[in-house]
Backbone as JSON Lines, residues from 0, in Angstrom:
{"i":0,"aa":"X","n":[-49.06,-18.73,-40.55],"ca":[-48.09,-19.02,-39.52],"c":[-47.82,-17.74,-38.73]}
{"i":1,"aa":"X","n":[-48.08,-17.87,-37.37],"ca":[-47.65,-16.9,-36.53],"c":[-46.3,-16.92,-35.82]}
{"i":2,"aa":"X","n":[-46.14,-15.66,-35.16],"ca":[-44.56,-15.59,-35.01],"c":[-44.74,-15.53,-33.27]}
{"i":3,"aa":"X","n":[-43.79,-15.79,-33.05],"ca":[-43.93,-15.94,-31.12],"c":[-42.52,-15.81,-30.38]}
{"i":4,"aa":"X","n":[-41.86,-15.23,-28.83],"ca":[-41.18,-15.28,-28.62],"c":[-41.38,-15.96,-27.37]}
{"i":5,"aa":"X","n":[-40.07,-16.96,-27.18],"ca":[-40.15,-17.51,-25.64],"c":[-39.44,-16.9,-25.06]}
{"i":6,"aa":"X","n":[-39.61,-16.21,-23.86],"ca":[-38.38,-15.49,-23.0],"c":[-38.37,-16.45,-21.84]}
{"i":7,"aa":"X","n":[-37.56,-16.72,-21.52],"ca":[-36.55,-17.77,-20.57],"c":[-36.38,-16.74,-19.03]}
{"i":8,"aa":"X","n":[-37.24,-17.24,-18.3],"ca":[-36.92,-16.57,-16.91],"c":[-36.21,-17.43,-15.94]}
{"i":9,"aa":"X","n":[-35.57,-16.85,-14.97],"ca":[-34.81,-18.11,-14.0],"c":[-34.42,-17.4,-13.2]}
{"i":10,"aa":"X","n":[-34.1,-17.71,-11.57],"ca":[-33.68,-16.88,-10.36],"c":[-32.57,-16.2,-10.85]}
{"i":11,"aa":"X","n":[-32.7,-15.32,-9.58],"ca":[-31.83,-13.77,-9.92],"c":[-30.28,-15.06,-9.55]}
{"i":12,"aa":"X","n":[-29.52,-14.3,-10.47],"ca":[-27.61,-15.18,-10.11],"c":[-27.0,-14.52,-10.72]}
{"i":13,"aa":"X","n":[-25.71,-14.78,-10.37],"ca":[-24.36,-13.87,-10.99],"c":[-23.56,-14.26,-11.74]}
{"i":14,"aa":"X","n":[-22.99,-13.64,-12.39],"ca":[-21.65,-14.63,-13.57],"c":[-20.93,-15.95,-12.79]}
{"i":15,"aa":"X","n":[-20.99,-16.62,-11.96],"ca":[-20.46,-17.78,-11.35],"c":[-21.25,-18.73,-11.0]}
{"i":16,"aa":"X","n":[-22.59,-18.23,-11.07],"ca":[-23.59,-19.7,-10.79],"c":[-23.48,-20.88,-11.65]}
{"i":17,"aa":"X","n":[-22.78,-20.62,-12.85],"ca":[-22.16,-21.73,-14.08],"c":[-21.17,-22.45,-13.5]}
{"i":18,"aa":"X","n":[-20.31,-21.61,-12.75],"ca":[-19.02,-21.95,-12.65],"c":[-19.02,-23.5,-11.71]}
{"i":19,"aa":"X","n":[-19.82,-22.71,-10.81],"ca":[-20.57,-24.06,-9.56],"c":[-20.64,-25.52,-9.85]}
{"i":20,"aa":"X","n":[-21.06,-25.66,-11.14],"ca":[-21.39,-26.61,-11.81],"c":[-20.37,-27.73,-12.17]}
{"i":21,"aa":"X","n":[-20.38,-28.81,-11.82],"ca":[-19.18,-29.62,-12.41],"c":[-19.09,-30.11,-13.95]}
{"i":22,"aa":"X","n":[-18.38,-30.16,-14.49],"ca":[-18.09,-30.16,-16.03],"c":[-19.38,-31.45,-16.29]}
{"i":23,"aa":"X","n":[-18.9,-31.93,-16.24],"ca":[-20.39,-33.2,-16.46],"c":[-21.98,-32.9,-15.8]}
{"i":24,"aa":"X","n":[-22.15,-31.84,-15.05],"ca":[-23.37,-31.07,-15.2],"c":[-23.62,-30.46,-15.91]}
{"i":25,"aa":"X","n":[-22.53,-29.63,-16.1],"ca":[-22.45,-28.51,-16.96],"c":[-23.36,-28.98,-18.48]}
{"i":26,"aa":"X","n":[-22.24,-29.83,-18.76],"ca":[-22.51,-30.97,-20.15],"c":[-23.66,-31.48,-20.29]}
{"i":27,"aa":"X","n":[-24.3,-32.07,-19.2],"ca":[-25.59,-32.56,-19.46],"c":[-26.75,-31.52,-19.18]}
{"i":28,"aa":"X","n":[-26.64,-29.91,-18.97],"ca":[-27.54,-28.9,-19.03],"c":[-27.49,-28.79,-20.59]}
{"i":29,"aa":"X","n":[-26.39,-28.24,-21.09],"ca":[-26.0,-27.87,-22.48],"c":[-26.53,-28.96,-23.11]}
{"i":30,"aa":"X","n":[-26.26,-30.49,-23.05],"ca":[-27.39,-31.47,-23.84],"c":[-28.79,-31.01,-24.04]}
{"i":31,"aa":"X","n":[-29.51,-30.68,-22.77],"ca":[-30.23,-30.78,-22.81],"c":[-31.69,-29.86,-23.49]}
{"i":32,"aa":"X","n":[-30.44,-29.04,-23.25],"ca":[-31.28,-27.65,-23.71],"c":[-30.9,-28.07,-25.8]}
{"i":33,"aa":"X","n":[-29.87,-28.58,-25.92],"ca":[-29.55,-28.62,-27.44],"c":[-30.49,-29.67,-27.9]}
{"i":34,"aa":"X","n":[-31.03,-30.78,-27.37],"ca":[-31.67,-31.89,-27.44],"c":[-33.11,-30.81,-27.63]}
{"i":35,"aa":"X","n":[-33.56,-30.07,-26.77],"ca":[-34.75,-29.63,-26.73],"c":[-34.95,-28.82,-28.23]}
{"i":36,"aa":"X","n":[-33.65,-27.38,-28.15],"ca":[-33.61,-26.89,-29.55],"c":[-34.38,-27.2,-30.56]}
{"i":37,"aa":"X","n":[-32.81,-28.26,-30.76],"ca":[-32.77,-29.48,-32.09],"c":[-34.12,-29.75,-32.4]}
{"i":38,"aa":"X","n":[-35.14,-30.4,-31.59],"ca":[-36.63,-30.56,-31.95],"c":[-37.44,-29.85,-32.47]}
{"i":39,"aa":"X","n":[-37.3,-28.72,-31.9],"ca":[-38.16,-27.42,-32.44],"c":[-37.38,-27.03,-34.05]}
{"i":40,"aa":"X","n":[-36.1,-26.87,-34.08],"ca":[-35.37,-26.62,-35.33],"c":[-35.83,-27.82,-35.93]}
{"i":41,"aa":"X","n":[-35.51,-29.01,-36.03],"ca":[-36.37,-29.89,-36.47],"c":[-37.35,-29.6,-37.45]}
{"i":42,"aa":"X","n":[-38.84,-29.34,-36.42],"ca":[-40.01,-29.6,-37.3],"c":[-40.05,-27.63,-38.01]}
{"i":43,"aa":"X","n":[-38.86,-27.54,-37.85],"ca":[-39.07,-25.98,-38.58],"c":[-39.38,-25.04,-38.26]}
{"i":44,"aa":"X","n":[-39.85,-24.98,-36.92],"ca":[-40.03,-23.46,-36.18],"c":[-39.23,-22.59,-35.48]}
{"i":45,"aa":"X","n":[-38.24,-23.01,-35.6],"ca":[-37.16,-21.68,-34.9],"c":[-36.41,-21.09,-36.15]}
{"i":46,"aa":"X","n":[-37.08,-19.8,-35.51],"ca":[-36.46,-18.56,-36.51],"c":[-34.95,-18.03,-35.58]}
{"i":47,"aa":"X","n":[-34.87,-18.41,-34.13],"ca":[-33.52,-17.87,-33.85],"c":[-33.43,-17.93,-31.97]}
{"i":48,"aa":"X","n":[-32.63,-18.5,-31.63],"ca":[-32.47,-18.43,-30.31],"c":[-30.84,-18.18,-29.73]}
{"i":49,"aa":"X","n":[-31.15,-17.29,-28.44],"ca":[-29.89,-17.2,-27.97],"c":[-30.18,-16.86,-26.21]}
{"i":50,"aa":"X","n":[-28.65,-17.17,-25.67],"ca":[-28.97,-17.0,-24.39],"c":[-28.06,-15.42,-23.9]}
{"i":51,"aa":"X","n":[-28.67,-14.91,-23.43],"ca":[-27.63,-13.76,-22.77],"c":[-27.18,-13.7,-21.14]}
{"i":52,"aa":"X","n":[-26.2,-13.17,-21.37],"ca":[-25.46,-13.05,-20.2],"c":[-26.38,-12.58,-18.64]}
{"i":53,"aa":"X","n":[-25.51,-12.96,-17.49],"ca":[-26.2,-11.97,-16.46],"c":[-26.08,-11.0,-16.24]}
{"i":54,"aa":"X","n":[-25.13,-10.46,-16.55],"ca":[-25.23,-9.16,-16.18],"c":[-25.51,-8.07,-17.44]}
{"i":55,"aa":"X","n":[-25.89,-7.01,-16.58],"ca":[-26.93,-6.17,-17.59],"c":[-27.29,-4.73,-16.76]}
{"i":56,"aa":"X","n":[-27.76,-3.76,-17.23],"ca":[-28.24,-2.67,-16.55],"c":[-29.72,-2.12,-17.06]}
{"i":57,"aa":"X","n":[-30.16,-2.19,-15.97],"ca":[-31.65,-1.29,-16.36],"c":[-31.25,0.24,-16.26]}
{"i":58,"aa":"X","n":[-31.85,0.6,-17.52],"ca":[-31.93,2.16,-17.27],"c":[-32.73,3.07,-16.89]}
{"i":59,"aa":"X","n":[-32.44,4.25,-15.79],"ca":[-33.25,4.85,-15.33],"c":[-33.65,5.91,-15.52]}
{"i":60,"aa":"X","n":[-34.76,7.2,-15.13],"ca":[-34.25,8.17,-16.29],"c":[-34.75,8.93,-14.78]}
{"i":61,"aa":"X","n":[-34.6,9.45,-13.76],"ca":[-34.72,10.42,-13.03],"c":[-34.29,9.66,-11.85]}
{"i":62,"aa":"X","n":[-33.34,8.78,-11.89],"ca":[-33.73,7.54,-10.53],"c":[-34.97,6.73,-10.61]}
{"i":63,"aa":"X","n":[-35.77,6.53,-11.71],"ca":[-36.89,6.16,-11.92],"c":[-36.69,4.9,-13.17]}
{"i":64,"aa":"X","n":[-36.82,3.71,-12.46],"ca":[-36.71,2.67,-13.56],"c":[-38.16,3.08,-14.8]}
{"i":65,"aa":"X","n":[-37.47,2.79,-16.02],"ca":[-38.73,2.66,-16.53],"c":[-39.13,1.4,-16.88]}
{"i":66,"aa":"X","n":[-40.22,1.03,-17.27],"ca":[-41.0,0.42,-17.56],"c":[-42.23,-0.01,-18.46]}
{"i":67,"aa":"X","n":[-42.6,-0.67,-18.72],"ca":[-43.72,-0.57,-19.67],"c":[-44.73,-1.39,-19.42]}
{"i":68,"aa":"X","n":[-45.99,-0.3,-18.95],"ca":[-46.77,-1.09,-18.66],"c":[-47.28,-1.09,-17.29]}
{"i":69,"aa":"X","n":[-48.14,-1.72,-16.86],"ca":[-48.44,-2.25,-14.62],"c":[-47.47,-3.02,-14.3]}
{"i":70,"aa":"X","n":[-46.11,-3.28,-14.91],"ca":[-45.3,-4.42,-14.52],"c":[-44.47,-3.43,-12.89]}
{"i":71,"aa":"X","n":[-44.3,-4.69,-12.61],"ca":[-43.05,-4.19,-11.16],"c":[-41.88,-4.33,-11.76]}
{"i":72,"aa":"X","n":[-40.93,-4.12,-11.35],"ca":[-39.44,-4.77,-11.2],"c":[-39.03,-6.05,-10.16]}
{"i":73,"aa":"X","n":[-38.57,-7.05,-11.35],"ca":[-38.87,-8.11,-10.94],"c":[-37.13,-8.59,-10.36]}
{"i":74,"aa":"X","n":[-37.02,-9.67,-9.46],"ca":[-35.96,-10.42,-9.17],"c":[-35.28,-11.3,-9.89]}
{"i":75,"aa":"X","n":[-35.9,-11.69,-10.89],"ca":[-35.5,-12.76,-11.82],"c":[-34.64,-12.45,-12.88]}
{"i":76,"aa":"X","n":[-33.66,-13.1,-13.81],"ca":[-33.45,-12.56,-15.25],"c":[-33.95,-13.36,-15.97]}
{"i":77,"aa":"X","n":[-33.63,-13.09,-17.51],"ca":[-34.19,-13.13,-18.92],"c":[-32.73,-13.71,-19.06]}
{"i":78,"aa":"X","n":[-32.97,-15.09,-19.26],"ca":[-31.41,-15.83,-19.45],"c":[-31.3,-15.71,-21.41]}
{"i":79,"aa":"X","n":[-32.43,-16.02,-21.7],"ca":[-32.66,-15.89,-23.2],"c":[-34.0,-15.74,-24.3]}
{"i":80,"aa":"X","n":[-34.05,-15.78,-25.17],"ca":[-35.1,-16.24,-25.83],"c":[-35.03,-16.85,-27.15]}
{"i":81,"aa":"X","n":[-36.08,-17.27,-27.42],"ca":[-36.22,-18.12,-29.04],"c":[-37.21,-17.19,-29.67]}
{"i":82,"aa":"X","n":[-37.23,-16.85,-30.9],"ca":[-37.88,-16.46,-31.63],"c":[-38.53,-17.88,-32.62]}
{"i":83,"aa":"X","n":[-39.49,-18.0,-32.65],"ca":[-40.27,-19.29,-33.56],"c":[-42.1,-19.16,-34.33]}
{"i":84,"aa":"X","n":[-42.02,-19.94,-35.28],"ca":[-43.61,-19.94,-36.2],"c":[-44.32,-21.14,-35.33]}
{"i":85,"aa":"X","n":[-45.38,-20.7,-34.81],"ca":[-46.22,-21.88,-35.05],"c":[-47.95,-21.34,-35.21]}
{"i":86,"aa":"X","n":[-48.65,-22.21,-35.97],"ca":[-49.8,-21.67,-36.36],"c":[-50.81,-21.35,-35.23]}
{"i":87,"aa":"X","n":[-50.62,-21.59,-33.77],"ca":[-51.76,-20.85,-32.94],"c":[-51.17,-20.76,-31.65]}
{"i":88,"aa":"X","n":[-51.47,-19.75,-30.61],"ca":[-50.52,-19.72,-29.53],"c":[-50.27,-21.16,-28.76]}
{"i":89,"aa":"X","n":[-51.43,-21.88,-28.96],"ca":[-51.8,-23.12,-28.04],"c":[-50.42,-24.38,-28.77]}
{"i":90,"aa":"X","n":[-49.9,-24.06,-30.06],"ca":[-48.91,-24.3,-30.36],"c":[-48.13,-24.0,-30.03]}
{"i":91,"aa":"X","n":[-47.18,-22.55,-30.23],"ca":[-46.33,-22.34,-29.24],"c":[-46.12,-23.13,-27.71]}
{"i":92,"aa":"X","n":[-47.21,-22.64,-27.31],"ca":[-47.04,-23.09,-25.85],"c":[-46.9,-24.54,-25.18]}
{"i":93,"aa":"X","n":[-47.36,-25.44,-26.43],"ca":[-47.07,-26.55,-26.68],"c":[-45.54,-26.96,-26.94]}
{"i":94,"aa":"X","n":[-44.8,-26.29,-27.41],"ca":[-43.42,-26.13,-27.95],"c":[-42.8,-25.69,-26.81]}
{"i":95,"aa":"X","n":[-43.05,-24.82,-25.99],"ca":[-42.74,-24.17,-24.87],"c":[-42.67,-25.17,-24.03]}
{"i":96,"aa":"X","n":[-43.71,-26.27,-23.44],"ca":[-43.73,-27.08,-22.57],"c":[-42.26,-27.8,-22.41]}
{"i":97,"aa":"X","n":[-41.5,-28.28,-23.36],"ca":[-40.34,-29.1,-22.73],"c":[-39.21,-28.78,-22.42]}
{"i":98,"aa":"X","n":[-39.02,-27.23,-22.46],"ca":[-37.96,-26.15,-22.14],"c":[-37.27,-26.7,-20.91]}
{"i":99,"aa":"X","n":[-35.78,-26.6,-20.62],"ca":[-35.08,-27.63,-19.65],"c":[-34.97,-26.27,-18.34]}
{"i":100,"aa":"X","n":[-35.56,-25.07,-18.74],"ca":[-36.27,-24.02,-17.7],"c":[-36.71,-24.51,-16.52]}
{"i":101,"aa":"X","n":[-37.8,-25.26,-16.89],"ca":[-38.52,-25.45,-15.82],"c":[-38.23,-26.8,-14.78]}
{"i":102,"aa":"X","n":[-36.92,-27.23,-14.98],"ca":[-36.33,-28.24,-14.09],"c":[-35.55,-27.36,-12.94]}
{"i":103,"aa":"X","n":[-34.8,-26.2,-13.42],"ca":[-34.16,-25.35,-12.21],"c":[-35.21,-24.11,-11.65]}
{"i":104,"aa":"X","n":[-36.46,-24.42,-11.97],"ca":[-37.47,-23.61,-11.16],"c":[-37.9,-22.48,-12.25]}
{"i":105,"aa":"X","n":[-37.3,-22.55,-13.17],"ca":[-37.87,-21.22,-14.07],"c":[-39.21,-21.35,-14.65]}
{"i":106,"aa":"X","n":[-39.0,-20.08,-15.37],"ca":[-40.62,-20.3,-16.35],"c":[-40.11,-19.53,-17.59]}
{"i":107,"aa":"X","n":[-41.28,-19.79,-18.37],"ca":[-41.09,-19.7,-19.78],"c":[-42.12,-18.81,-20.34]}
{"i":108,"aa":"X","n":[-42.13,-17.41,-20.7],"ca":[-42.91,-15.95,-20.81],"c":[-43.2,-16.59,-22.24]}
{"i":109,"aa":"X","n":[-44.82,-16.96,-23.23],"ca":[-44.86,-17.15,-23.95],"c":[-45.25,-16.16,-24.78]}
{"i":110,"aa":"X","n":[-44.88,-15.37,-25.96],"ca":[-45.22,-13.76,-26.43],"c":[-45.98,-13.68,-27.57]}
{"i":111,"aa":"X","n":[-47.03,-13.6,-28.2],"ca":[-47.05,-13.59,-29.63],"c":[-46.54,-12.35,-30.42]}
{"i":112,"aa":"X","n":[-45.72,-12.15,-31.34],"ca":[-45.36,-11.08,-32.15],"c":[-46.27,-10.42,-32.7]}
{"i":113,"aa":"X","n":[-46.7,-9.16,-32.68],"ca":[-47.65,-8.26,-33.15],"c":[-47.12,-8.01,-34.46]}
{"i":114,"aa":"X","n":[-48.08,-8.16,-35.4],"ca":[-47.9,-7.46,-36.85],"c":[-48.22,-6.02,-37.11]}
{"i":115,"aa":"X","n":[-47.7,-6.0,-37.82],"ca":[-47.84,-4.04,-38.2],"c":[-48.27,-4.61,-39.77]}
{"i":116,"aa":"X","n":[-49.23,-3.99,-40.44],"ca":[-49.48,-4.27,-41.89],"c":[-50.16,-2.89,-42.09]}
């Protein structure tokens, strides 16, 4: 069993883009995403998920974001992620597919966890 992380991307927004929301939207996002969960906890593959806040700071170290890697600096945030087992990435990503992400335009960064042995 391999280990994998989903990171949860979604347009750049501010602590009030929730707020926008009328309580019975609100409610049926939070279903939906718990409905999705629940499945994966279910058949036993979530080792741990959470969502984090928007706001946040990148740190810079000369005026110079760092980075890791050819990546840019991107517009989007990292609303959350799941940590989960499944035996081949094509699994994961299978698991990945019904994420309630990709109804408000997001996407879903699928990671495999590197072992150290």
């Amino acid at each position: 069993m391999e280990k994998f992380m989903l990171i949860f991307h979604g347009p750049q927004m501010d602590e009030t883009a929730f707020q926008e929301l009328s309580p019975e939207d609100f409610q049926a996002e939070i279903e939906k995403w718990n409905t999705w969960i629940g499945g994966i906890a279910a058949q036993g593959k979530m080792i741990a998920t959470e969502a984090l806040l928007p706001a946040g700071k990148v740190l810079t170290n000369g005026g110079k974001v760092v980075t890791d890697g050819p990546f840019t600096e991107g517009k989007e945030i990292v609303g959350g992620y799941m940590l989960l087992t499944a035996d081949t990435f094509d699994e994961a990503i299978e698991l990945a597919q019904g994420c309630p992400m990709f109804e408000t335009g997001g996407k879903v960064e699928v990671r495999q966890i590197q072992k150290f042995e």
